[in-house]
ZAMARGU-4260 file (C-alpha; in steps of 0.2 Angstrom, whole numbers, plus 5000, padded with zeros to 4 digits):
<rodrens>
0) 5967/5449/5771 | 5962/5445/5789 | 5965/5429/5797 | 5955/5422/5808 | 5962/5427/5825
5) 5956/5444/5817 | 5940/5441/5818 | 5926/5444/5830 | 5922/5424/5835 | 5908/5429/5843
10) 5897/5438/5827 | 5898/5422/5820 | 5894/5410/5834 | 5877/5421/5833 | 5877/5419/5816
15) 5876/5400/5819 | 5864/5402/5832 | 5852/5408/5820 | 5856/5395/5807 | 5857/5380/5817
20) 5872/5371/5823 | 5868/5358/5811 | 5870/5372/5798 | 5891/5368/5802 | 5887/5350/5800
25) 5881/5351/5783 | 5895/5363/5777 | 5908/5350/5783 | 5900/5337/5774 | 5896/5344/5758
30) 5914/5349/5758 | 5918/5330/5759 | 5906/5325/5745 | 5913/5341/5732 | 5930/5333/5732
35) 5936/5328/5717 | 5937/5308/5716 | 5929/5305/5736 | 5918/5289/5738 | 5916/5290/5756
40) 5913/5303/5770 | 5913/5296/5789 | 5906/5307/5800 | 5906/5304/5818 | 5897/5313/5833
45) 5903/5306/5852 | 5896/5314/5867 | 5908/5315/5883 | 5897/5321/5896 | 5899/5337/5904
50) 5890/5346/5888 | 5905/5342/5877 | 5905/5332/5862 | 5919/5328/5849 | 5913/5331/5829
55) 5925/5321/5816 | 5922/5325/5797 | 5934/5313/5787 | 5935/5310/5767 | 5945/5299/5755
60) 5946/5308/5743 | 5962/5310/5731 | 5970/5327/5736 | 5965/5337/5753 | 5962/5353/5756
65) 5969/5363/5740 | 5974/5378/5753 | 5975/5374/5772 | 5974/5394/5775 | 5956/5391/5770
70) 5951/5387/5787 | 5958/5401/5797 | 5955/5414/5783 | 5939/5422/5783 | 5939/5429/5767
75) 5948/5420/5756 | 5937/5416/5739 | 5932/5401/5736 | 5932/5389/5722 | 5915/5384/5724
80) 5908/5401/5719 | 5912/5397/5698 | 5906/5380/5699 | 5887/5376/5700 | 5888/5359/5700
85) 5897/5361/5718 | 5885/5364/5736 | 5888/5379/5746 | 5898/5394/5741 | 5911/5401/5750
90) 5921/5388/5763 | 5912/5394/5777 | 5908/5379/5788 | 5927/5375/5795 | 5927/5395/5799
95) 5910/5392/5809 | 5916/5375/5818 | 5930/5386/5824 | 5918/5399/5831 | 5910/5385/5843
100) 5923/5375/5844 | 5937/5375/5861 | 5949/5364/5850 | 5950/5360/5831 | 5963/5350/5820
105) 5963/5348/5805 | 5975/5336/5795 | 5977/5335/5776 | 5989/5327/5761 | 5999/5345/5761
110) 6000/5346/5781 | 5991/5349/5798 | 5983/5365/5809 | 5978/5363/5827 | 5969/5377/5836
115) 5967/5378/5855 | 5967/5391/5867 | 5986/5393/5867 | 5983/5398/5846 | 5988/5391/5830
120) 6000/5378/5830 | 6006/5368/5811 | 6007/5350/5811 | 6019/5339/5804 | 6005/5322/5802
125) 5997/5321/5786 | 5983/5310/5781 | 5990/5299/5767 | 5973/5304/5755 | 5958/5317/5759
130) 5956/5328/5775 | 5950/5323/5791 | 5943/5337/5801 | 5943/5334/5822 | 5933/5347/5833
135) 5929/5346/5852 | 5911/5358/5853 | 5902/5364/5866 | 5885/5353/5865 | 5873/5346/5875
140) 5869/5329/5875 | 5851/5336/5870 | 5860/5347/5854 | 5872/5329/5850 | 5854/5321/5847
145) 5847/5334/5836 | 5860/5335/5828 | 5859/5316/5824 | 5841/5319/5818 | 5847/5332/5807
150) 5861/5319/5796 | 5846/5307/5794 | 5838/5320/5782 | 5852/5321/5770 | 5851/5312/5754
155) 5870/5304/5750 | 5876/5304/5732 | 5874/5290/5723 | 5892/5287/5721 | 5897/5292/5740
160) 5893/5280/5755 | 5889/5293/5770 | 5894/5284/5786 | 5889/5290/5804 | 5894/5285/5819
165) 5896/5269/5811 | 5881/5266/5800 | 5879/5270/5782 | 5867/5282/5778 | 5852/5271/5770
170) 5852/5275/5750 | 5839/5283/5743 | 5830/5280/5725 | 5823/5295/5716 | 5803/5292/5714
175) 5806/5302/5698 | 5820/5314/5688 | 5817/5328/5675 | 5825/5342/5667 | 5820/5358/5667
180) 5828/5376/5668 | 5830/5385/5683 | 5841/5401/5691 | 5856/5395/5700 | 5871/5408/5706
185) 5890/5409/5695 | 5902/5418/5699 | 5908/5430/5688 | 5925/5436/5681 | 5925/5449/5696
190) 5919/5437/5709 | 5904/5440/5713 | 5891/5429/5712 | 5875/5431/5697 | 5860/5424/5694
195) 5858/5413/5677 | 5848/5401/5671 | 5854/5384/5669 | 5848/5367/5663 | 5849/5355/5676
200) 5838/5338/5682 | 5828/5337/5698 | 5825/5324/5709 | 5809/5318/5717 | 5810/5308/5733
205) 5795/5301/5744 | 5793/5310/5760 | 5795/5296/5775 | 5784/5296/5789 | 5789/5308/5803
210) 5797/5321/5788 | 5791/5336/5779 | 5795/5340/5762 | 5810/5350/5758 | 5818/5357/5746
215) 5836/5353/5744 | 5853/5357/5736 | 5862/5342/5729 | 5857/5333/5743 | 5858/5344/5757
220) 5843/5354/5766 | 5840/5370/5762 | 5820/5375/5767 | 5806/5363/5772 | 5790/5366/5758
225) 5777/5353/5765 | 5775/5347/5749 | 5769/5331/5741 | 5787/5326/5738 | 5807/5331/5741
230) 5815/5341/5728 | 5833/5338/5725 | 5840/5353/5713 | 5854/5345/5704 | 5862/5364/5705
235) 5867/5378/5717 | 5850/5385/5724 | 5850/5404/5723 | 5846/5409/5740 | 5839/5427/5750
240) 5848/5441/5754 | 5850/5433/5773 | 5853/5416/5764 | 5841/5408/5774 | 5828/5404/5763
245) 5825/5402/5742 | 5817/5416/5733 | 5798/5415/5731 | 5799/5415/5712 | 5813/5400/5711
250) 5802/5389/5724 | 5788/5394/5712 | 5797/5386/5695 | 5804/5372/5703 | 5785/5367/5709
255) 5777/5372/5693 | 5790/5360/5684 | 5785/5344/5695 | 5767/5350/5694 | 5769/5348/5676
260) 5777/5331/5676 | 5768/5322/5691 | 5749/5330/5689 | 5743/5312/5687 | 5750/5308/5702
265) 5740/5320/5714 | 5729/5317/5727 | 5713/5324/5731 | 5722/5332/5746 | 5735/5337/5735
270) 5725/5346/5723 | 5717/5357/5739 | 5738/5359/5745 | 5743/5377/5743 | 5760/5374/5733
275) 5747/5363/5718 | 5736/5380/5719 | 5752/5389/5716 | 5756/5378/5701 | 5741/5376/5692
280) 5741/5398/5693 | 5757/5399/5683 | 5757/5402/5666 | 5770/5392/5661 | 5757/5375/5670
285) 5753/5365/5655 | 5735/5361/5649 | 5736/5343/5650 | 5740/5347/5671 | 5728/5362/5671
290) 5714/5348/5665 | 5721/5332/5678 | 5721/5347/5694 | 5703/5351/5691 | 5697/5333/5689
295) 5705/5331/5704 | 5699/5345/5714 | 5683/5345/5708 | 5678/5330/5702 | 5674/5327/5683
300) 5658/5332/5681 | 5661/5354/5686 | 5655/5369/5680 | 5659/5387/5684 | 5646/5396/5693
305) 5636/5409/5680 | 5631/5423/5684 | 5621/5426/5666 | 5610/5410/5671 | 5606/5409/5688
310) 5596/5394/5686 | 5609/5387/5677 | 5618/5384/5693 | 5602/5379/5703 | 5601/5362/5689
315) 5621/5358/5687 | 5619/5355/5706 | 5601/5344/5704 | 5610/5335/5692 | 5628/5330/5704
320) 5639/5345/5696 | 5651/5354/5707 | 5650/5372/5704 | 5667/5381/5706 | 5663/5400/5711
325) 5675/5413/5708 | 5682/5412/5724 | 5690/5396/5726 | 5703/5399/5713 | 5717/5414/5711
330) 5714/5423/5694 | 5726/5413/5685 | 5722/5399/5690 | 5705/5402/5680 | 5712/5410/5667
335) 5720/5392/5665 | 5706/5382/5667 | 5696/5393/5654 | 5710/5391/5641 | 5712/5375/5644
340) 5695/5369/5642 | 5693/5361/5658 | 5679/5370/5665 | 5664/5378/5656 | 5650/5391/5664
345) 5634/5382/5670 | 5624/5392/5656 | 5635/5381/5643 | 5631/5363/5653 | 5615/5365/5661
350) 5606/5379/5652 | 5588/5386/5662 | 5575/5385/5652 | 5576/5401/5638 | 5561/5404/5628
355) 5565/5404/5608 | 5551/5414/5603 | 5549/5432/5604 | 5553/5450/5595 | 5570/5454/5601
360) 5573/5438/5608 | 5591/5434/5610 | 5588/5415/5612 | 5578/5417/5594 | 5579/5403/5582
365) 5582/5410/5565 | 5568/5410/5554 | 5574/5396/5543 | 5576/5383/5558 | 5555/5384/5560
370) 5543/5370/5552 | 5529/5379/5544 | 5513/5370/5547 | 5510/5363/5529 | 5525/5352/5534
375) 5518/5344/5549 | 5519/5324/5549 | 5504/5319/5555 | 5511/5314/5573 | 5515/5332/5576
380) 5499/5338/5571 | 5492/5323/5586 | 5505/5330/5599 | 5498/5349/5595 | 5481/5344/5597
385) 5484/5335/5613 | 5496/5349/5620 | 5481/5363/5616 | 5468/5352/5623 | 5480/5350/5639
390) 5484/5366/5641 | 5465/5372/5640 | 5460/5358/5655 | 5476/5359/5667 | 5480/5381/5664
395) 5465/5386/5657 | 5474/5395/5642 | 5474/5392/5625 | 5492/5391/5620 | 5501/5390/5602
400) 5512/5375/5597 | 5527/5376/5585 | 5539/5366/5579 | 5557/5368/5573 | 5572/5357/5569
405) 5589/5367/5575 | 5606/5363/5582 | 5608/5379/5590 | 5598/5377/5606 | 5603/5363/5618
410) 5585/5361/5625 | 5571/5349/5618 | 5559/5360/5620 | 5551/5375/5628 | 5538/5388/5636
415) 5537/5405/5642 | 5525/5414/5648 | 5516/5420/5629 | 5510/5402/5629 | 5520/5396/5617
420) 5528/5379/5616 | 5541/5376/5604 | 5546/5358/5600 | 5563/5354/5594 | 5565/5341/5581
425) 5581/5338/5581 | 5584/5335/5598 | 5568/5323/5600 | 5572/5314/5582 | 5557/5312/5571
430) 5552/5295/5578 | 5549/5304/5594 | 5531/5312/5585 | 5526/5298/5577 | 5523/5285/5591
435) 5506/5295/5594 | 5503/5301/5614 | 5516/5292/5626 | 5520/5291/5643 | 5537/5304/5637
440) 5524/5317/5629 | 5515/5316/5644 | 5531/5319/5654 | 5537/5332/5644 | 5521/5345/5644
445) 5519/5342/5664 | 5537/5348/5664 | 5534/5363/5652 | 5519/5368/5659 | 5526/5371/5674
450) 5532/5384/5668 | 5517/5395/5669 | 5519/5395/5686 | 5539/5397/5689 | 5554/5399/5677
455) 5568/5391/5691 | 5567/5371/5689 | 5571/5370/5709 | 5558/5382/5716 | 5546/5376/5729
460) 5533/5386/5716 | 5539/5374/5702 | 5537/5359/5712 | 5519/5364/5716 | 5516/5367/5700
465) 5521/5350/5693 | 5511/5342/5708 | 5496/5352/5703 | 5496/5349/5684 | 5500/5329/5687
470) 5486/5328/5701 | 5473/5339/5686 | 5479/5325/5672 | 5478/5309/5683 | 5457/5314/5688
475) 5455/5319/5666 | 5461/5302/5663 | 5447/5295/5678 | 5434/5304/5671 | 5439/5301/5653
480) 5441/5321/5647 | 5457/5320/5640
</rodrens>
C-alpha cells in the first residue's frame, strides 16, 4: 500500500490537467452529497490575489470520513465501487486537490490531517458532524471564475441545499422522469468494477440559455450531448477506458429511451438533430415515435421516392408531398419507418398512369372485373359514343372504350397508347354515367387523351398536349361538330 508522499504528484497534476480543474471540484462535492444523512454542502471559492485562491468543501452529515487515511492513500478501495446509487468510484478528488494543492486540511468527526510543505501533520480539532475539507490552490483569478461557472451547472439533490460562496444553488425541477434499463458499473466480489444492467429512472431537465445539453451522473457533469434536454442518470454512468467520456452504445440507450417518451415533444429542428436520427435508427425506437419523427421531419403528407414509378414521384410532388429518397435516412431508420407504417413508396400514394389492358399486362384487371357490353346502362353507352367521336376529331384515331367496376386499381380511369380507355365504375359511382355529357367527362378525356402524346403527368409534351386537345374541343363546340 503506498501513501501518498510515495507517489509521483506530478502524473496526477497532468492528469488534472487533462480533466479539468473543475474535475477536483466535482469529486469533493459529490463526496459531500454520498454521505449518509447530509442535507447541506457549503462550498466556497475566495481568491487572494497573487494567483492563489483557497477552496472549502464542508458537509453536515452524520459521521465524517469513514477512514481519514483515504486522503493520503492512493490506492486504497473505495466504498463507492459496490454501490450504484453512489457518484464517482474510487475517492479520487481529495488525492487530486492534494496534487495542486501548497496546503490542505482536512478535519473530521474521528480527527484531523494538515499537509504542507514540512509534510503530514494529525490534528487534534474535530468537526462536531461531517467533514470540512480546506485547500489553498494555485489558481488564477481567471481559473477561480471558470471554475464558478462550472458549479452553476450542477443539478443539487432534492434533499440537499448546495451553497456557494454564499448562495444556494437555484433547485431545479425535472421537465420529466422515466424508467428504463441501462448498463452502469458494480463491483464485484474481487473488486473490480463490471458492467450490468440495472433499472433506474432518468431525469429530463430544460437546457437554460447560454447551456449545452449534457449528460449527467446523479447530478454531476459527465459529457455535453447538445441535445434537446439534460439527462440525469439516476445510476453510476459506465464510462471509457480514459474515463473521459460515456461509451457510444450507453449514450445511444439513454437517447433512444427519452426519444421513446418525449417523441411528441420534438421540434422540427429536433427531428433534423443528429442524436433524434440516432433514436428513431434503433431498433428498440417504438412505432408510435417512429410515426410522430416522420411527421415531424417530413411533414404529414410523405412518400418514399420509387424507383418502380418514376412518375409516381413527379405527381406526389405536384400534388404537395415530400419525397424522402434513400439518402436522407440511415438504413434503420427506414427499416423503421416501413414497419411502422409511417411512410409508403410514391407508386402506392400517387400512382402514374398504368394501362389495364393488354396480354401480359401486369396492371391487368382480372376478367371478372370487366362489364361486358350487354350490361351497359344507357349513360355508358352516351359516354362511349362521345369519347369515340372525340377521339376521331381531337387524335384522329378510332379508339375502343371499356368499362369495368374493380377495387384493385386506384385510378378512375385510363389510356395507353393501343387506344384504349377503360372506365372504372367503382371509382366514378354509377351516378357518374348517367348524368349524360358533363363538364367532369369532358375533363376527364382531355386528361386521358393526353396521353397519346406523353405518359408523365408533368412533361412539357403532356402540357402541350392538353393545351392542343382543349384548344381542338373549344373550336368543335364553335362550329357545332361535337
Amino acid at each position: 500500500m503506498k501513501n501518498w508522499f510515495e507517489v509521483d504528484k506530478q502524473g496526477l497534476a497532468r492528469l488534472l490537467e487533462r480533466k479539468g480543474k473543475e474535475f477536483v471540484l466535482f469529486e469533493l462535492i459529490q463526496n459531500g452529497w454520498d454521505e449518509a444523512g447530509v442535507t447541506k454542502v457549503n462550498v466556497s471559492l475566495e481568491y487572494q490575489g497573487r494567483n492563489r485562491a483557497v477552496l472549502t468543501v464542508e458537509d453536515d452529515a452524520i459521521e465524517g470520513f469513514k477512514d481519514l487515511t483515504h486522503a493520503f492513500t492512493l490506492f486504497a478501495d473505495s466504498a463507492k465501487k459496490t454501490n450504484p446509487q453512489q457518484r464517482g468510484r474510487f475517492n479520487l478528488g481529495a488525492k487530486l486537490v492534494l496534487a495542486i494543492s501548497d496546503e490542505v486540511t482536512i478535519r473530521t468527526t474521528n480527527g484531523g490531517i494538515r499537509f504542507d510543505a514540512e509534510g503530514r501533520h494529525s490534528l487534534r480539532v474535530r468537526q462536531p458532524v461531517g467533514s470540512r475539507i480546506e485547500c489553498l490552490l494555485r489558481l488564477t483569478a481567471d481559473e477561480c471564475r471558470a471554475l464558478e461557472a462550472h458549479v452553476r451547472k450542477l443539478i443539487s439533490p432534492e434533499h440537499i441545499a448546495t451553497v456557494f460562496n454564499g448562495q444556494q444553488l437555484e433547485p431545479r425541477l425535472p421537465l420529466e422522469k422515466l424508467r428504463t434499463t441501462l448498463p452502469t458499473e458494480v463491483a464485484s466480489d474481487d473488486g473490480l468494477l463490471r458492467r450490468v444492467n440495472r433499472a433506474t429512472t432518468v431525469r429530463l431537465y430544460a437546457v437554460l440559455a447560454g447551456e449545452t445539453a449534457t449528460l449527467y451522473e446523479m447530478g454531476i457533469p459527465v459529457v455535453e450531448t447538445g441535445d434537446r434536454w439534460h439527462y440525469d442518470i439516476g445510476q453510476k454512468v459506465p464510462l471509457t477506458l480514459d474515463r473521459e467520456n460515456v461509451p457510444p452504445g450507453f449514450l445511444r440507450q439513454v437517447r433512444v429511451a427519452v426519444f421513446n417518451r418525449m417523441h411528441g415533444q420534438l421540434t422540427e429542428e429536433d427531428a433534423n438533430s443528429q442524436w433524434a436520427e440516432a433514436a428513431v435508427a434503433s431498433p428498440d425506437c417504438r412505432a408510435e415515435a417512429v410515426a410522430s419523427y416522420m411527421g415531424r421531419r417530413f411533414g404529414e403528407k410523405r412518400v418514399g421516392f420509387d424507383l418502380s414509378d418514376p412518375e409516381a414521384n413527379k405527381l406526389a410532388v405536384s400534388q404537395g408531398y415530400t419525397v424522402v429518397h434513400g439518402s436522407m435516412m440511415s438504413g434503420g431508420a427506414w427499416k423503421n419507418a416501413k414497419a411502422a407504417g409511417a411512410i409508403l413508396p410514391a407508386g402506392k400514394v400517387t400512382p402514374g398512369p398504368k394501362v389495364w389492358t393488354g396480354e401480359g399486362n401486369p396492371n391487368a384487371i382480372p376478367f371478372e372485373d370487366w362489364i361486358p357490353e350487354s350490361k351497359w346502362t344507357e349513360g355508358m353507352r352516351q359516354i362511349a359514343a362521345f369519347a369515340q367521336r372525340t377521339a376521331a376529331k381531337v387524335l384522329s384515331r378510332t379508339i375502343t372504350v371499356k368499362f369495368c367496376a374493380t377495387r384493385q386499381h386506384l385510378g378512375c380511369e385510363s389510356y395507353g397508347p393501343d387506344g384504349v380507355l377503360d372506365f372504372n365504375k367503382s371509382r366514378l359511382g354509377a351516378d357518374w354515367f348517367e348524368q349524360g355529357i358533363t363538364e367532369d367527362v369532358v375533363r376527364l378525356l382531355i386528361h386521358e387523351f393526353g396521353h397519346e402524346y406523353s405518359p408523365d403527368h408533368l412533361s412539357s409534351q403532356y402540357h402541350e398536349a392538353l393545351c392542343r386537345i382543349g384548344a381542338k374541343l373549344h373550336g368543335l363546340a364553335q362550329r357545332r361538330e361535337i
